[in-house]
C-alpha positions in Angstrom: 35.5 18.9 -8.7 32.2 20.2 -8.9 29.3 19.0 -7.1 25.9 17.7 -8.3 23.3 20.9 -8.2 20.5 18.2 -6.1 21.5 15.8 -3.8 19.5 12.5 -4.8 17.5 11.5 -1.5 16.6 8.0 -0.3 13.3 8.4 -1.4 14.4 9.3 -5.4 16.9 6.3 -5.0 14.7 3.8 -3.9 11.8 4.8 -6.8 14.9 4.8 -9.4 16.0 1.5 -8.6 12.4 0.7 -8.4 11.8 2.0 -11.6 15.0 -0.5 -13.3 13.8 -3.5 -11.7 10.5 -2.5 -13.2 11.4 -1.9 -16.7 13.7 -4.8 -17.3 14.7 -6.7 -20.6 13.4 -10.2 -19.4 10.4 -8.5 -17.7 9.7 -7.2 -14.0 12.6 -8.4 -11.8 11.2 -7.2 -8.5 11.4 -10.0 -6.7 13.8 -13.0 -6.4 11.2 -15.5 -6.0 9.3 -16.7 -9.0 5.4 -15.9 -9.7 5.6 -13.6 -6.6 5.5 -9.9 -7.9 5.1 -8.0 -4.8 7.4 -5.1 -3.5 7.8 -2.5 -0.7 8.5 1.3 -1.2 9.0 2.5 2.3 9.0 5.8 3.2 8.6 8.3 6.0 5.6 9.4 7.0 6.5 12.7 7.0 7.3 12.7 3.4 4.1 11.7 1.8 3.7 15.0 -0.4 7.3 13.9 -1.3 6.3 10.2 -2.2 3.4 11.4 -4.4 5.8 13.4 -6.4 7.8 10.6 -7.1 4.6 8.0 -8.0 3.7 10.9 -10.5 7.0 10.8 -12.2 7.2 6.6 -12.3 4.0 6.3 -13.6 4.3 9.0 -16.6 7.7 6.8 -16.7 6.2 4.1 -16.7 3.1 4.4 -19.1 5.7 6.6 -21.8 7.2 3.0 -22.5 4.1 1.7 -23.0 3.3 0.2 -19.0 -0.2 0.7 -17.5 -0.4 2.1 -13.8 -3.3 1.1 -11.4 -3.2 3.3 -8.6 -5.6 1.8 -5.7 -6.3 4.5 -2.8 -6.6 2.3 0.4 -8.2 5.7 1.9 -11.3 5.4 -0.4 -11.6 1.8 -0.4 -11.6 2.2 3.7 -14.3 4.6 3.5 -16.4 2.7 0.6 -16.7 0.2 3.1 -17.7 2.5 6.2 -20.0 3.8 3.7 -21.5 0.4 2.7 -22.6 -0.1 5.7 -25.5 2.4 5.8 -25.4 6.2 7.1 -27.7 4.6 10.2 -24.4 2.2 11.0 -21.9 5.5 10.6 -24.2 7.8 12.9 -24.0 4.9 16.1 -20.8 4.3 15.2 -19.8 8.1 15.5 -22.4 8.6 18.3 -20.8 5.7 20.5 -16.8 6.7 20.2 -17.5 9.9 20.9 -19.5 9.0 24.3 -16.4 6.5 25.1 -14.2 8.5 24.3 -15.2 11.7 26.8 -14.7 8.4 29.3 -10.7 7.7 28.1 -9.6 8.4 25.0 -7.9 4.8 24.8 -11.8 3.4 24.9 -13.2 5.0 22.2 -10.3 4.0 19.6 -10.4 0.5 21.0 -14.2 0.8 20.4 -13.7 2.2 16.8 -10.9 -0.6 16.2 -13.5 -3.1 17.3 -16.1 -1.9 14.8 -14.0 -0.9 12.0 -11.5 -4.5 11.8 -14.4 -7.2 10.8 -15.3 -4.9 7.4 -11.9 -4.2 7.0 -9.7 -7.2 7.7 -9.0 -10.5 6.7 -8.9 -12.1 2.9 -12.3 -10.7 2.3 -11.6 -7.1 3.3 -9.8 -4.5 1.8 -7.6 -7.1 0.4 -10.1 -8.7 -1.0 -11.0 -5.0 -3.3 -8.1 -4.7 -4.4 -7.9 -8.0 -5.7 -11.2 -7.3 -7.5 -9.8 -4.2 -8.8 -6.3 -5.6 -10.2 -8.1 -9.1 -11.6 -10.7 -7.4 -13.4 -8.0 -5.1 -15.1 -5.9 -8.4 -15.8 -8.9 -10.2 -17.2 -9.8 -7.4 -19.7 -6.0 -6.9 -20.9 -4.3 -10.1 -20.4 -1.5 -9.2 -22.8 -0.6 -6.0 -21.0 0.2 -8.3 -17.7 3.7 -7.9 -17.6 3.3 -4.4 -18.4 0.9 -3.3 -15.6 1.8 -1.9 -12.2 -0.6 -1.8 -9.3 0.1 0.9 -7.1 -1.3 0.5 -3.5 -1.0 3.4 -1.7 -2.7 6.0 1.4 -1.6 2.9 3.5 -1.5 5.6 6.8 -4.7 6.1 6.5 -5.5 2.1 7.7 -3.6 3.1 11.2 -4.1 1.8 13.7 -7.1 -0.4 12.3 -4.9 -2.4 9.8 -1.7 -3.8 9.7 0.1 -3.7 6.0 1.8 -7.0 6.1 -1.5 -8.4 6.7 -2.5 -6.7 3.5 0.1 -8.8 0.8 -0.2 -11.5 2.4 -4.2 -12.0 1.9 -2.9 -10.7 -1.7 -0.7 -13.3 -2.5 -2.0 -15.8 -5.1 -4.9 -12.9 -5.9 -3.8 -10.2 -8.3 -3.0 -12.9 -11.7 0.7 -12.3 -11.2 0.3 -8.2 -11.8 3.3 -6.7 -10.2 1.9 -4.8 -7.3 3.9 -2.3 -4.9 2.8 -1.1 -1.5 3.7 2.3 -0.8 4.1 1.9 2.7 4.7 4.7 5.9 6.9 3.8 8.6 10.8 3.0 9.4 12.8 0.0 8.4 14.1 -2.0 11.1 16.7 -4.4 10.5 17.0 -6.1 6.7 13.4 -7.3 6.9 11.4 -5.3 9.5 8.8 -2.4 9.0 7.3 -0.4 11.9 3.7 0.4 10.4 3.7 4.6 10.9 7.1 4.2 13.1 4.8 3.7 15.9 3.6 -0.6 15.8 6.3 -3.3 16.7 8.2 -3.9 14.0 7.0 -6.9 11.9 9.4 -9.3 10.6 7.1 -11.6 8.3 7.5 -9.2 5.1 8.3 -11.2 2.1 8.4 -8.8 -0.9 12.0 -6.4 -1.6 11.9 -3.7 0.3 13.1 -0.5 -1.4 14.1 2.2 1.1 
């Protein structure tokens, strides 16, 4: 009995099942709760370049039978905001950590944390972007609601300032029933937990399936 050439890893398993919850006959079956279209892709950190891979072969998946992919890069919409605030804001910002943190390292990413969480935080924070960003896509093409996946992904680049869970839920009743996926980096702990980056406590609160 011969062996299979490739060895299918967690990673490919979880986006294939993904992918047939996705694409079913009576419409996106990614969650067992009604009107709540949210899901987890977990993954490890270390595996990013791996997990991009498999987002580029869902969504040409995907949009070959006819689906529309929003991919919304938590990254950029972290930095829009840094940026919104005025280069003067940045250059104190910048000047300050580094002062604090030739002190103790500790005290100039707690002072970073405590400048960065009020514009990032909360329902209107980075939540509140991509709620913008999905809505406005689901008022333009209300037809093609069923059909479009939000993507929300570069989660690791929120840590430490952000926690995920926090994320969906300040989504939840927000995105016109689009079915949205967090791509998210860390471990899975137990049937519901997720440690953000392996490193935070795990957090127990998640609703959505996690696909792992």
């Amino acid at each position: 009995m011969s062996l299979p050439l490739f060895q299918p890893t967690p990673l490919h398993e979880a986006f294939a099942a993904l992918r047939r919850d996705l694409i079913n006959d009576d419409g996106p079956r990614i969650s067992t709760m009604r009107n709540y279209r949210f899901a987890i892709v977990q993954y490890v950190p270390g595996d990013e370049f791996k997990l991009r891979g498999e987002v580029q072969h869902l969504s040409a998946d995907l949009m070959a039978n006819g689906w529309m992919v929003l991919s919304l890069n938590l990254q950029k919409l972290l930095l829009d905001r840094v940026r919104a605030q005025g280069q003067p804001w940045v250059d104190r910002i910048i000047e300050m950590e580094a002062r604090m943190a030739r002190i103790e390292s500790e005290r100039g990413l707690n002072y970073l944390m405590s400048k960065l969480a009020p514009i990032i935080e909360g329902p209107d924070g980075i939540a509140a972007d991509c709620s913008r960003i999905i809505c406005d896509y689901a008022e333009q093409h209300p037809d093609n609601v069923d059909r479009t996946l939000a993507l929300i992904g570069r989660a690791g680049a929120l840590y430490p300032f952000f926690r995920s869970s926090a994320l969906l839920r300040h989504l939840d009743g927000r995105t016109r029933n689009v079915p949205v996926v967090l791509l998210y980096p860390g471990e899975r702990r137990g049937p519901t937990g997720l440690s953000f980056m392996g490193m935070l406590d795990a957090a127990n609160d998640y609703r959505p399936r996690i696909y792992s």
